[in-house]
C-alpha positions in Angstrom: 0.0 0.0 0.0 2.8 2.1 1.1 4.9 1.5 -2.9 1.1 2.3 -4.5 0.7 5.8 -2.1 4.1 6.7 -3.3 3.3 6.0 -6.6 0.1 7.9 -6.9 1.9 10.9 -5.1 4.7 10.8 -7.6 1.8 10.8 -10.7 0.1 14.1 -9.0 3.0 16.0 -8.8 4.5 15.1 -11.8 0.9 16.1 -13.4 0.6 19.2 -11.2 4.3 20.2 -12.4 3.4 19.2 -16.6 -0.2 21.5 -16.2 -2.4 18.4 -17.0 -5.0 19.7 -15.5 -4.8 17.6 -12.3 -3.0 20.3 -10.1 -5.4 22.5 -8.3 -6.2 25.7 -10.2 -5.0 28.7 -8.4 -7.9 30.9 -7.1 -10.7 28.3 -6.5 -12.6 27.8 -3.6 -11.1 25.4 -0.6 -12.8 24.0 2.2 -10.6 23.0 4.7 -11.6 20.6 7.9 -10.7 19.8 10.8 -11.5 17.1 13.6 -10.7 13.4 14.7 -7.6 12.2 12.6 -9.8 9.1 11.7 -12.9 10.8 10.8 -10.3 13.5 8.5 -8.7 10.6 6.6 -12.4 9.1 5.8 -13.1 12.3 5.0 -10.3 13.1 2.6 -10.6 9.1 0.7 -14.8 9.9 0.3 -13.1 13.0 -2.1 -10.9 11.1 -3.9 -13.9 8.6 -4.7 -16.5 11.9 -6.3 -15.9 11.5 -10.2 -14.0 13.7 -11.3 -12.3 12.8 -8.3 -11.6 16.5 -6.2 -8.0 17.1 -5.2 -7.3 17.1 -1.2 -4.2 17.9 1.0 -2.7 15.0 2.9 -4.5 15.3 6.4 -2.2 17.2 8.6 -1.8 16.2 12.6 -2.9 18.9 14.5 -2.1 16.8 17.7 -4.3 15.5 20.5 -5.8 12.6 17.9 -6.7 15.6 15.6 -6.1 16.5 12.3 -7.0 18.8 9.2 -7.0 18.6 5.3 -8.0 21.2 2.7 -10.1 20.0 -0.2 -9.2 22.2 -3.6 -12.5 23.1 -5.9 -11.9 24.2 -9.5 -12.4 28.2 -10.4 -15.8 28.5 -11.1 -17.3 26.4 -8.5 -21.1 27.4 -7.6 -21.9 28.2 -3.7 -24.4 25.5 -3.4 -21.8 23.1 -4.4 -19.2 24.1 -1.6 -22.2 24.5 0.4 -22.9 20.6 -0.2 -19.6 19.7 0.5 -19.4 21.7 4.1 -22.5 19.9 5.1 -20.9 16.9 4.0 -18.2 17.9 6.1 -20.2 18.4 9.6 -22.2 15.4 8.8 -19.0 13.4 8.9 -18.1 15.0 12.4 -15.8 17.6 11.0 -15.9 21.5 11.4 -15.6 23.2 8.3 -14.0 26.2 7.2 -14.8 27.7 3.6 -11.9 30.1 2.1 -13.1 31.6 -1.3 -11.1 33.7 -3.6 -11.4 37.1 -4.1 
């Protein structure tokens, strides 16, 4: 599992780097969330399974069993969508934080 995460994590950055479109696009709305480090990681492997799949941060350890992850939307992204996706979010346990562009 370990050789396949590398792998996957080589593929995105060597597609973020080569503009395949795969990279997130600077200046779209993110959502980032925090909570239980177990309910974050669920969190962040329900995103990769949307198609087309959404691009995420590795969850971060905020410490005390906690962590957070940022989900990247594309530029053009309507409200209701990130809405859906923050009450995704606290349905799942996390709290949710929307940063949009300006």
């Amino acid at each position: 599992m370990r050789k396949s995460m590398t792998m996957a994590a080589a593929m995105v950055l060597a597609c973020a780097t080569a503009g395949c479109g795969v990279a997130p696009v600077a200046g779209g709305p993110e959502l980032t969330v925090a909570g239980p480090s177990a309910a974050v990681e669920a969190f962040v492997r329900a995103q990769g399974a949307h198609r087309p799949t959404r691009m995420t941060s590795f969850p971060q350890a905020l410490g005390d069993g906690r962590s957070s992850a940022r989900v990247m939307m594309p530029i053009g992204t309507p409200a209701a969508a990130m809405q859906a996706l923050s009450q995704e979010a606290v349905a799942a346990g996390l709290r949710s934080i929307v940063v949009a562009p300006r």
